[in-house]
C-alpha positions in Angstrom: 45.2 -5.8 -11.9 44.3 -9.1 -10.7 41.9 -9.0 -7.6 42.6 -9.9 -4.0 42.1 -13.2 -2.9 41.0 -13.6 0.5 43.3 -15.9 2.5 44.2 -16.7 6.0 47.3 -17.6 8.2 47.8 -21.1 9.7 51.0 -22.5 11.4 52.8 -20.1 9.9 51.7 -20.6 6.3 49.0 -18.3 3.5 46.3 -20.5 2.4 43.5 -19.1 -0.2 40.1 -19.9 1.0 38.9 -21.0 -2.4 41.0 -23.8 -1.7 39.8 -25.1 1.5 37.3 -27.7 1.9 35.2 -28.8 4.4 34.1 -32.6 5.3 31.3 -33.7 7.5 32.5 -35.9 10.1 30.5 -39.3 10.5 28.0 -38.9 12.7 28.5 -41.5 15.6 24.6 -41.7 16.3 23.8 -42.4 13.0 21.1 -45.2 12.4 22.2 -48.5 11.2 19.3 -50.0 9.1 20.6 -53.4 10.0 21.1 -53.0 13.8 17.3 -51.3 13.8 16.4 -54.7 12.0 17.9 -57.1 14.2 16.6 -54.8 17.4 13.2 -55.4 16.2 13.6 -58.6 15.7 15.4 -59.3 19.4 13.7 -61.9 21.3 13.9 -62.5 25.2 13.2 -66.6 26.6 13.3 -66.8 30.9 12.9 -69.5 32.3 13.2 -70.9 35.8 12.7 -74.4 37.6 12.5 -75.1 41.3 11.7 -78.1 43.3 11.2 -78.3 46.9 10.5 -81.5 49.3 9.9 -82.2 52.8 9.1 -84.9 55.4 7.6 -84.4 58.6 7.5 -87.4 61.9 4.3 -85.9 64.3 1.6 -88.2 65.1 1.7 -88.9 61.4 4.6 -89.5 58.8 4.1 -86.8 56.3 6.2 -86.7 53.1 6.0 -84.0 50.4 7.1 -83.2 47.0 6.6 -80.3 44.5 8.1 -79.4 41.3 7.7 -76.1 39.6 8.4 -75.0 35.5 8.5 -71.4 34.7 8.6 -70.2 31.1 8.4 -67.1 29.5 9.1 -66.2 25.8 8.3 -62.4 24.4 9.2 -60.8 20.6 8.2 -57.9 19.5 4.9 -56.9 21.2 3.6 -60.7 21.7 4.4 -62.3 24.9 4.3 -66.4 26.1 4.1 -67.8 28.9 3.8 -71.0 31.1 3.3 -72.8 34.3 3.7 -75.9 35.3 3.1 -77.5 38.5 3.4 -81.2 40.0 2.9 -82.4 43.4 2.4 -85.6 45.5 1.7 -85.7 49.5 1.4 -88.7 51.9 0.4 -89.7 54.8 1.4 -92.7 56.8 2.2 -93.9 53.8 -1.1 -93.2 51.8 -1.6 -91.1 49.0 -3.5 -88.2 49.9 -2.7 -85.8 46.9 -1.5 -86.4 43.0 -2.0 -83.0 40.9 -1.2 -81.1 38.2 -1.1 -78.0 37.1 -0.7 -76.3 33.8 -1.3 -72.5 32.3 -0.4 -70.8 29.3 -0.4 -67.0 28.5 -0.3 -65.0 25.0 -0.5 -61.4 25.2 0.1 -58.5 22.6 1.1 -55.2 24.2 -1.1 -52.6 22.8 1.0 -50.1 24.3 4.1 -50.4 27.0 1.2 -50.4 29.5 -1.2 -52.0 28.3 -2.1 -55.8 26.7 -4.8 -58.3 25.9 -4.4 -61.6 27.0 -5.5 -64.7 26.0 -4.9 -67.7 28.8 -6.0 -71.5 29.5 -5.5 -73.2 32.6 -5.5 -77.0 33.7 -5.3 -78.9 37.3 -6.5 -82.4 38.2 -6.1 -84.4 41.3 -5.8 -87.8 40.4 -6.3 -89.1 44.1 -10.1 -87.4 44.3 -11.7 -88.0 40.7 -13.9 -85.7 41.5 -11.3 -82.5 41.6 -11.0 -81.0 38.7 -10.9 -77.4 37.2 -10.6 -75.8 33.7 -11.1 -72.7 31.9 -10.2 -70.4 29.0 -11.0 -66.8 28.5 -9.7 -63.8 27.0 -9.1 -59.9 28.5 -7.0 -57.0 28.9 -4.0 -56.5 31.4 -1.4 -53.2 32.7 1.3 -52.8 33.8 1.4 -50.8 36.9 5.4 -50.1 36.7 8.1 -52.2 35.2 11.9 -51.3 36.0 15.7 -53.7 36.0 14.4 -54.5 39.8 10.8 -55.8 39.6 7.7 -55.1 37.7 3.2 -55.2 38.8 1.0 -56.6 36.8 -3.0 -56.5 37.0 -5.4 -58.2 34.7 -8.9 -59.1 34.5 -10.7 -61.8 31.5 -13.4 -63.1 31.1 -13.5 -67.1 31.3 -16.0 -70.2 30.7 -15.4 -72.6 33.5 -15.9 -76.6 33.9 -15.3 -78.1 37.6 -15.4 -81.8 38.2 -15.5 -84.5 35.6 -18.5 -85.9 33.3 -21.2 -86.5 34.3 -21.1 -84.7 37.5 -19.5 -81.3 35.6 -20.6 -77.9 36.2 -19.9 -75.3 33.3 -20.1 -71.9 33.5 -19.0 -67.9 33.1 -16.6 -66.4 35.1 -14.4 -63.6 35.8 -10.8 -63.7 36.8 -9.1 -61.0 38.3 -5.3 -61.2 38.9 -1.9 -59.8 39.9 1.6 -60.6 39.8 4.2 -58.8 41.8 7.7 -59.3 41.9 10.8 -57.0 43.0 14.7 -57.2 43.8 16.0 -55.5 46.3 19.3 -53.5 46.0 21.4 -56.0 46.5 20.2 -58.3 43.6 20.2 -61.1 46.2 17.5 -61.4 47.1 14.0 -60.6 45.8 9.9 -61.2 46.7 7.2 -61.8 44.8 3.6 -62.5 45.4 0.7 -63.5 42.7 -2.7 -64.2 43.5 -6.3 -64.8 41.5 -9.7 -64.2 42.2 -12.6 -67.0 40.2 -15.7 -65.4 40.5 -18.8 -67.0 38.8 -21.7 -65.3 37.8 -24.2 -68.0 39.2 -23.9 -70.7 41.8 -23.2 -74.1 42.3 -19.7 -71.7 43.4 -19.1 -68.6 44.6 -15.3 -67.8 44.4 -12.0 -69.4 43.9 -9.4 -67.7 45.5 -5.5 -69.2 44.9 -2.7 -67.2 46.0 1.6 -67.4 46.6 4.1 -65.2 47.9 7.7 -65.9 48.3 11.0 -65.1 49.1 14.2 -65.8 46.7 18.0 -65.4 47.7 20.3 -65.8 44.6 23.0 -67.7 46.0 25.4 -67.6 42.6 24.6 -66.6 38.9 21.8 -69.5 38.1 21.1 -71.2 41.9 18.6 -69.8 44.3 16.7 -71.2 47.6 13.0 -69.9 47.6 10.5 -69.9 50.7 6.7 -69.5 49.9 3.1 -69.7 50.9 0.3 -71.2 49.6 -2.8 -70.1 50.3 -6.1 -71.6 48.2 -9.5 -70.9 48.9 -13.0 -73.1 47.5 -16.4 -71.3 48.6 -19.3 -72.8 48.3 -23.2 -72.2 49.1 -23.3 -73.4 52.4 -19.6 -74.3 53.1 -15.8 -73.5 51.7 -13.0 -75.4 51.7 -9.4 -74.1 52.6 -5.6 -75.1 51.8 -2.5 -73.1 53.5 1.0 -74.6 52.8 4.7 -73.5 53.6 7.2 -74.4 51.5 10.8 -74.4 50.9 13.0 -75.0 47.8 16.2 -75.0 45.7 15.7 -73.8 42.0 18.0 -72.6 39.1 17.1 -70.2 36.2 18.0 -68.7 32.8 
């Protein structure tokens, strides 16, 4: 006598289990080797440009004229960036400023948090000979927080320094100490930001370099924005200092 195969009931008709079979359903979070790939390989380029002019009639006729070039460039854990800076003032007239300003940025994230840096910076004012400033150095940097809305950076490198022009050029070792701040408010609208730097040689003929911004941006479409800033710069000396405040405001577009 034949034995009993097990069998169950289903819409109203016998099937045998032996006959069933079951499939695995794809698994929608499955990993794509090619989509990891092409993650990894993602890059990210920001860039923004802003220019900003003004013209004042006191006592004096004073005329004014900045532009700024943002870029920033990151893949994988390396991250580029760079700064730009022109600007010419008059008075009456008379040139009284012609400068430039240029920086670049690499840094490798270590971690999320934290990266080494490696940065050079350039500025020259061609209407007092005299006034100039380099240096290159190398340190490590973290990020305090980084979110959609804003991020804090703080950094510190160690730098060799040259001020003025040959043969009345002063080289020496520094330290830089930095931050960068920015953050958008709920809106998206509008957003602040703030960045300042601290030069501080280890032996005289200076004794700090202090150069500073902080801003306010309203996004007035996708690309557009109008930005108001100041600009505070600070030269001490032995036996003196030297001091520059400026407010500025601006039109600028990014990507």
């Amino acid at each position: 006598m034949p034995a009993e195969v097990a069998s169950v009931a289903l819409n109203g008709e016998i099937f045998r289990l032996v006959d069933l079979r079951y499939e695995a359903p794809l698994q929608n979070n499955s990993i794509d080797a090619n989509a990891l790939s092409n993650a990894t390989e993602k890059s990210t380029l920001q860039g923004r440009a802003e220019i900003s002019l003004e013209s004042l009639q006191n006592k004096t006729q004073t005329k004014h004229a900045e532009l700024d070039l943002n870029l920033s460039w990151q893949r994988r854990a390396w991250r580029h960036t760079v700064d730009m800076n022109r600007r010419n003032d008059s008075e009456d007239g008379e040139k009284t400023e012609d400068s430039q300003k240029l920086e670049y940025s690499i840094d490798y994230f270590l971690t999320p948090e934290w990266f080494t840096r490696g940065n050079s910076f350039y500025q020259r004012d061609r209407v007092s000979g005299a006034s100039s400033l380099h240096y290159n150095g190398v340190g490590f940097g973290r990020n305090l927080w980084k979110d959609e809305n804003g991020s804090w950076e703080v950094l510190a490198t160690y730098n060799k320094l040259a001020i003025g022009n040959a043969p009345f050029q002063f080289r020496l070792n520094t330290w830089l100490v930095s931050t960068d701040f920015k953050r958008k408010f709920d809106s998206e609208n509008w957003e602040i930001y703030a960045k300042a730097g601290f030069l501080i040689p280890q032996k005289i003929p200076v004794d700090l370099i202090f150069q500073s911004e902080a801003g306010l941006r309203y996004q007035l479409n996708t690309n557009v924005y109008l930005n108001g800033r100041l600009m505070y710069d600070l030269y001490k000396y032995p036996g003196g200092s030297v001091k520059h405040q400026s407010y500025k405001l601006g039109i600028g577009t990014k990507w």
